[in-house]
N, CA, C and O atoms as a GROMACS GRO file, in nm:
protein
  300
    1UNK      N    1   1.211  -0.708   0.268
    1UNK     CA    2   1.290  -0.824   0.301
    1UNK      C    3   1.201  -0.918   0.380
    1UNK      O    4   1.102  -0.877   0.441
    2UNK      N    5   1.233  -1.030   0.379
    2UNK     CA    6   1.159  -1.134   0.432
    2UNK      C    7   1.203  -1.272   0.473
    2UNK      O    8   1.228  -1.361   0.392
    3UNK      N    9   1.210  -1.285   0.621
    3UNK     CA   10   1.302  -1.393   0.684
    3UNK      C   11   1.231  -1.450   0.793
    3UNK      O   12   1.108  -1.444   0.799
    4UNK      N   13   1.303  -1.507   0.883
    4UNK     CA   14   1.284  -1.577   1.009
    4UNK      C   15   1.378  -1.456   1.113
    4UNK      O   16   1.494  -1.416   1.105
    5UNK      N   17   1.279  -1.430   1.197
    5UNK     CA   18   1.350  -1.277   1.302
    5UNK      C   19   1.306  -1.336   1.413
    5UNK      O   20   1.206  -1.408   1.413
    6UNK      N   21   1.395  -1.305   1.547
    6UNK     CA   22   1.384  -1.312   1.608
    6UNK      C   23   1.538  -1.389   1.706
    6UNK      O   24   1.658  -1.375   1.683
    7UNK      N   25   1.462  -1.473   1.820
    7UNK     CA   26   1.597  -1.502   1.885
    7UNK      C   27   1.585  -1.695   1.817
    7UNK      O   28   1.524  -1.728   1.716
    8UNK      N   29   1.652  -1.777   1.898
    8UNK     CA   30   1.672  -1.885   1.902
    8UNK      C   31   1.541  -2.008   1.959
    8UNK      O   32   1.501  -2.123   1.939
    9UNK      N   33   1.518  -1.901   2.031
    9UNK     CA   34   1.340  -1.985   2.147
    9UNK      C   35   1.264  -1.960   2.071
    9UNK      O   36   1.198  -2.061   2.047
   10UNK      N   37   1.218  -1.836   1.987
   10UNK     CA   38   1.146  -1.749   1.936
   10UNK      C   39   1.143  -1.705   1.785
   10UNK      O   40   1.207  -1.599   1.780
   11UNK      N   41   1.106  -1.733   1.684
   11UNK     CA   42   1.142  -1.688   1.527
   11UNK      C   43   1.023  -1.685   1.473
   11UNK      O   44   0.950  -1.784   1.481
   12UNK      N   45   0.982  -1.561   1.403
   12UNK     CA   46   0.888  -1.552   1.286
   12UNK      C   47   0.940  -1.533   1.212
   12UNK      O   48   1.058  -1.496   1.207
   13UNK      N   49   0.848  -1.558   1.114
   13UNK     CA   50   0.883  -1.541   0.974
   13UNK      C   51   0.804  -1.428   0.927
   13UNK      O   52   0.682  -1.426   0.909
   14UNK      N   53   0.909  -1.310   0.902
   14UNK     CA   54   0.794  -1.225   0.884
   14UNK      C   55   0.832  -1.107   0.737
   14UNK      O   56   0.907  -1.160   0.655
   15UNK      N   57   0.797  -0.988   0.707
   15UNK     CA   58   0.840  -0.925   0.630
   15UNK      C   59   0.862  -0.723   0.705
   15UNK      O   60   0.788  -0.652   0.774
   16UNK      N   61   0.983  -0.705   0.650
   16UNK     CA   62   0.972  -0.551   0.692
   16UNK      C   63   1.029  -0.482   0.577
   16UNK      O   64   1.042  -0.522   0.462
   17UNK      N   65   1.059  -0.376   0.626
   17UNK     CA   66   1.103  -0.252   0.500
   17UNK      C   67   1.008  -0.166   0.460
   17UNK      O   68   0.891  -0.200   0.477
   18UNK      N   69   1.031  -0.056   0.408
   18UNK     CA   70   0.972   0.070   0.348
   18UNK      C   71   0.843   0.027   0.297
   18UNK      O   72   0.733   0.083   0.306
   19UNK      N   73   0.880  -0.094   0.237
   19UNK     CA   74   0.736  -0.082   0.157
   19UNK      C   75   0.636  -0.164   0.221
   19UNK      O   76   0.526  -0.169   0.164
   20UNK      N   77   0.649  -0.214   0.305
   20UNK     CA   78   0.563  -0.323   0.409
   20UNK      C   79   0.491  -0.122   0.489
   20UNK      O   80   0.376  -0.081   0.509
   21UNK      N   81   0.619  -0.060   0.507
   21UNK     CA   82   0.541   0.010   0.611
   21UNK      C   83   0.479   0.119   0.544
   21UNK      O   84   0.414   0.197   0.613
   22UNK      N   85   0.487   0.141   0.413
   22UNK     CA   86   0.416   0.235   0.337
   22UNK      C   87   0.238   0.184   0.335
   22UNK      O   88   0.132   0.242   0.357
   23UNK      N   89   0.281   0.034   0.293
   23UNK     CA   90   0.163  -0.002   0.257
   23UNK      C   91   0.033  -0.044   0.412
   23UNK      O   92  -0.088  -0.062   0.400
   24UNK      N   93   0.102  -0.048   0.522
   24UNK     CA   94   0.045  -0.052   0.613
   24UNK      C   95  -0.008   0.069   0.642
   24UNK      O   96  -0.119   0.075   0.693
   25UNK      N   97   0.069   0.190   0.612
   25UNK     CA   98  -0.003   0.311   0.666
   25UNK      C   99  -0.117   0.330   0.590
   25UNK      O  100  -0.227   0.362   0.632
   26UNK      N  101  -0.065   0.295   0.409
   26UNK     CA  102  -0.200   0.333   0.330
   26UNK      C  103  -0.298   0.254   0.332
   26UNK      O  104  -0.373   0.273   0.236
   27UNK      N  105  -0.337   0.155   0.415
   27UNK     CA  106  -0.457   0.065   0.479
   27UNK      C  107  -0.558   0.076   0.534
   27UNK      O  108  -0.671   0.028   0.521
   28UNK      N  109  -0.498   0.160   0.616
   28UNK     CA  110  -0.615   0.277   0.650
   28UNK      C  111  -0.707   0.384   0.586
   28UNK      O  112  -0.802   0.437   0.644
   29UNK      N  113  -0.659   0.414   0.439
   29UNK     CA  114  -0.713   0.522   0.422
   29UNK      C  115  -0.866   0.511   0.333
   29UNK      O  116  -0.936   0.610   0.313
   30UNK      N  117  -0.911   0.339   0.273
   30UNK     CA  118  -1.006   0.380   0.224
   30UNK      C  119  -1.148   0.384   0.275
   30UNK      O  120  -1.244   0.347   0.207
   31UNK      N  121  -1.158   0.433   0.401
   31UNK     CA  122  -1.274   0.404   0.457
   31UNK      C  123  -1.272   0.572   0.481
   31UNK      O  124  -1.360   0.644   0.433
   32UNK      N  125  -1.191   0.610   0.540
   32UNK     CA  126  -1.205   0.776   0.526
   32UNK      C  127  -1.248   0.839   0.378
   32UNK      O  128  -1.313   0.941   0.355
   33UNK      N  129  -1.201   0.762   0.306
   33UNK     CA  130  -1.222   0.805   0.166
   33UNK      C  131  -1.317   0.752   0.094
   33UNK      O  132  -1.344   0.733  -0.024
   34UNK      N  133  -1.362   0.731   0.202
   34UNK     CA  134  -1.511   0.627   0.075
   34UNK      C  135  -1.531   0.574  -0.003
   34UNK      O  136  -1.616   0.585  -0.091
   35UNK      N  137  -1.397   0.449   0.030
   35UNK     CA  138  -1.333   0.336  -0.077
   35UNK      C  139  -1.376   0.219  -0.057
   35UNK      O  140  -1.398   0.233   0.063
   36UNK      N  141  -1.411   0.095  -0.082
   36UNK     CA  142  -1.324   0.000  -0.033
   36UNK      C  143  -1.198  -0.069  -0.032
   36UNK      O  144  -1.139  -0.156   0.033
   37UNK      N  145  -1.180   0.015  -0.144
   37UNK     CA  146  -1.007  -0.048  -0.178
   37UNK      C  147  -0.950   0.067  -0.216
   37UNK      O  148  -1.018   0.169  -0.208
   38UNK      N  149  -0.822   0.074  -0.262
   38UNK     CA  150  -0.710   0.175  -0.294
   38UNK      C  151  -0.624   0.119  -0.333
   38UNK      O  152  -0.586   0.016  -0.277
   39UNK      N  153  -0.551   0.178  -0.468
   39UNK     CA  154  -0.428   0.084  -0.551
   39UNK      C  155  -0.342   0.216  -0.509
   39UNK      O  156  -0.370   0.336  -0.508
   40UNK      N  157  -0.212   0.132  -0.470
   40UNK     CA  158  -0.106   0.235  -0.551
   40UNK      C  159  -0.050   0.282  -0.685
   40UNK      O  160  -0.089   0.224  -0.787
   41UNK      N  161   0.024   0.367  -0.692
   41UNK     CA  162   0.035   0.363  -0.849
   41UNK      C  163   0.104   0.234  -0.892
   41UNK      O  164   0.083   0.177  -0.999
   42UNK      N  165   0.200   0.189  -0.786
   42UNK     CA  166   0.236   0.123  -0.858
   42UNK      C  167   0.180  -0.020  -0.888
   42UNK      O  168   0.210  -0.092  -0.984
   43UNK      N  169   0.104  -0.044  -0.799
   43UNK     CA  170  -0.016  -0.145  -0.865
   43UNK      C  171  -0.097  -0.119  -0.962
   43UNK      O  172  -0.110  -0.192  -1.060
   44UNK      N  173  -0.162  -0.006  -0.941
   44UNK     CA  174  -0.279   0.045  -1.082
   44UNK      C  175  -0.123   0.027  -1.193
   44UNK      O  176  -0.112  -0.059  -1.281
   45UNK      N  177  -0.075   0.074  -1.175
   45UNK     CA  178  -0.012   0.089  -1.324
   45UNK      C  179   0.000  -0.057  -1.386
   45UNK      O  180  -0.028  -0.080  -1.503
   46UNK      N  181   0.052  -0.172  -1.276
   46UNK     CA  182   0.037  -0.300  -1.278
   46UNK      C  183  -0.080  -0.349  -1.409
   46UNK      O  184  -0.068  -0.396  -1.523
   47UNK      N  185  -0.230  -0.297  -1.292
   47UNK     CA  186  -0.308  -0.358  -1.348
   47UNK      C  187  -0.447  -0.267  -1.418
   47UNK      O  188  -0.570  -0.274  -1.418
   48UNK      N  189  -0.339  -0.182  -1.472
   48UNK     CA  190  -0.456  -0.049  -1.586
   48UNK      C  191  -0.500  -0.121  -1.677
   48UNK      O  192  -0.616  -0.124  -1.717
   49UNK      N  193  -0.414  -0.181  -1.713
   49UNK     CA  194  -0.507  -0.283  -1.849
   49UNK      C  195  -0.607  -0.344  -1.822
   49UNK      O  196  -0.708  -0.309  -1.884
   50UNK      N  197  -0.617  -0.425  -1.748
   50UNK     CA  198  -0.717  -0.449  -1.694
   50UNK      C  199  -0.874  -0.434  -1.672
   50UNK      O  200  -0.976  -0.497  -1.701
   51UNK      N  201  -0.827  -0.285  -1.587
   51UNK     CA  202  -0.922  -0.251  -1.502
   51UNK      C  203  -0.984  -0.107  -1.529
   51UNK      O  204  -0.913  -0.008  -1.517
   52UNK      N  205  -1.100  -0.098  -1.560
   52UNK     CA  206  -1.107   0.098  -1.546
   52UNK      C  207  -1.060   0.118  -1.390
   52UNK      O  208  -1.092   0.069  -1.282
   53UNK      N  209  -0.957   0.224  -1.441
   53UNK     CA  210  -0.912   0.330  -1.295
   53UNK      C  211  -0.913   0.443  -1.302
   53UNK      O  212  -0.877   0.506  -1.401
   54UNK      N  213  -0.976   0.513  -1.146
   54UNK     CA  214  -0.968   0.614  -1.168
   54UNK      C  215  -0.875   0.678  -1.055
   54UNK      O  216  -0.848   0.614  -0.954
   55UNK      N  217  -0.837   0.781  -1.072
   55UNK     CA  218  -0.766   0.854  -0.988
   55UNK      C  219  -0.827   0.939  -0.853
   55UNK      O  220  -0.886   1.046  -0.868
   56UNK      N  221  -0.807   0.887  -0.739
   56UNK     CA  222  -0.890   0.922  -0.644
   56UNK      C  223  -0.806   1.094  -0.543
   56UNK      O  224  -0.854   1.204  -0.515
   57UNK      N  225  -0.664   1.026  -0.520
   57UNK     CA  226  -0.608   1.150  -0.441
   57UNK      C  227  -0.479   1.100  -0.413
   57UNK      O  228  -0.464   0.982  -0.383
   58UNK      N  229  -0.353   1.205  -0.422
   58UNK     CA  230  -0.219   1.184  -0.385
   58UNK      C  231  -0.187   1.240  -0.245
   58UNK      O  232  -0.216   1.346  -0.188
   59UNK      N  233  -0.113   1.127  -0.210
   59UNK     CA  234  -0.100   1.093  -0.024
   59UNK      C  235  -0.016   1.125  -0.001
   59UNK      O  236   0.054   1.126  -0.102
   60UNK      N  237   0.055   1.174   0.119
   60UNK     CA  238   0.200   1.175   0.132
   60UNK      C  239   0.199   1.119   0.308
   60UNK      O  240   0.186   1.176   0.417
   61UNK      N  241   0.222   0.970   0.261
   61UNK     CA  242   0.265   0.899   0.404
   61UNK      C  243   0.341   0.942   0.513
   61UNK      O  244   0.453   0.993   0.516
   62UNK      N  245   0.249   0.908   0.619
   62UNK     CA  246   0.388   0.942   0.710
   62UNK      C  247   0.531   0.898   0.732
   62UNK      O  248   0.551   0.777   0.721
   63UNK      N  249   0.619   0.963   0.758
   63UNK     CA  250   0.772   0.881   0.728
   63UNK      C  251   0.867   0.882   0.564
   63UNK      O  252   0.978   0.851   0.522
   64UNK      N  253   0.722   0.946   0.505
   64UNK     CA  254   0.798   0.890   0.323
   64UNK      C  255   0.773   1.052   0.308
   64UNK      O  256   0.682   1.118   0.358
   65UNK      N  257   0.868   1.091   0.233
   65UNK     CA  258   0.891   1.230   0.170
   65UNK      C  259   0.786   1.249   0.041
   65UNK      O  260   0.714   1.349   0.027
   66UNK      N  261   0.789   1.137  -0.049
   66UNK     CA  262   0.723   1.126  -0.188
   66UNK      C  263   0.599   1.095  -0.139
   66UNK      O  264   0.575   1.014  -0.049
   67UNK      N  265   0.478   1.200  -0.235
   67UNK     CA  266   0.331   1.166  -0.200
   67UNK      C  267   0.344   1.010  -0.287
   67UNK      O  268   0.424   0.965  -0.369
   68UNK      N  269   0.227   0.962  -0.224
   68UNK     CA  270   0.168   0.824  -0.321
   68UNK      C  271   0.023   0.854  -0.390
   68UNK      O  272  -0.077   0.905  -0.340
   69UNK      N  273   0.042   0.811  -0.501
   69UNK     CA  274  -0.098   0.893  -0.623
   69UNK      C  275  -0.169   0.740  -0.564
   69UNK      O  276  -0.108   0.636  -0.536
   70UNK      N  277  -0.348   0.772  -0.555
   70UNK     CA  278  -0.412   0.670  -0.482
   70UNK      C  279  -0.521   0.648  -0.594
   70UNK      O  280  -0.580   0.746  -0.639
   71UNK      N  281  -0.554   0.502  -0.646
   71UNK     CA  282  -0.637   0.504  -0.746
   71UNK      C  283  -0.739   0.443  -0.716
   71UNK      O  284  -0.710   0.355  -0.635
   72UNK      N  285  -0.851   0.445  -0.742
   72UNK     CA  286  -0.984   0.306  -0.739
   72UNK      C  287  -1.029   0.260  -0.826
   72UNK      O  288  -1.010   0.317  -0.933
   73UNK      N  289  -1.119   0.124  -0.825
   73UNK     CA  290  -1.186   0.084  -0.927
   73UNK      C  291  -1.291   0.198  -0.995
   73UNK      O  292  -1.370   0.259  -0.923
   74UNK      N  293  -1.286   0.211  -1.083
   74UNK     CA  294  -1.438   0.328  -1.188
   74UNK      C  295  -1.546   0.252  -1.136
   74UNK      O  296  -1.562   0.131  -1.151
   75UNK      N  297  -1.616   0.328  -1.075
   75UNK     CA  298  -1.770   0.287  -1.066
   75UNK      C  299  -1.843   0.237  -1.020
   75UNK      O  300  -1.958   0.241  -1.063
   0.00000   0.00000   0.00000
């Protein structure tokens, strides 16, 4: 979701929900992993046509029950 939060003196405009905070946790992970980047599936799946992908490692975020399958560019 994505609005103006806050009080009356004070308002951003900002975004929250599950998937803001999924994707913040998985932000971190490609430097441990010797990435520079990391798709989710549901981006790679987005953009497989595309792109060679390969399948790097399935995550299971903190807070989220379901692992997340983690992909990178081939090569």
């Amino acid at each position: 979701m994505c609005a103006n939060i806050g009080s009356r003196t004070r308002l951003d405009f900002t975004v929250i929900g599950p998937a803001v905070n999924r994707a913040g946790r998985l932000q971190t992970l490609p430097k441990p992993l010797g990435r520079t980047e990391l798709l989710s599936c549901a981006f790679a799946d987005f953009v497989e046509s595309d792109f060679d992908l390969e399948r790097v490692v399935e995550y299971t975020v903190r807070g989220f029950n379901d692992p997340t399958e983690l992909f990178a560019f081939h090569g």
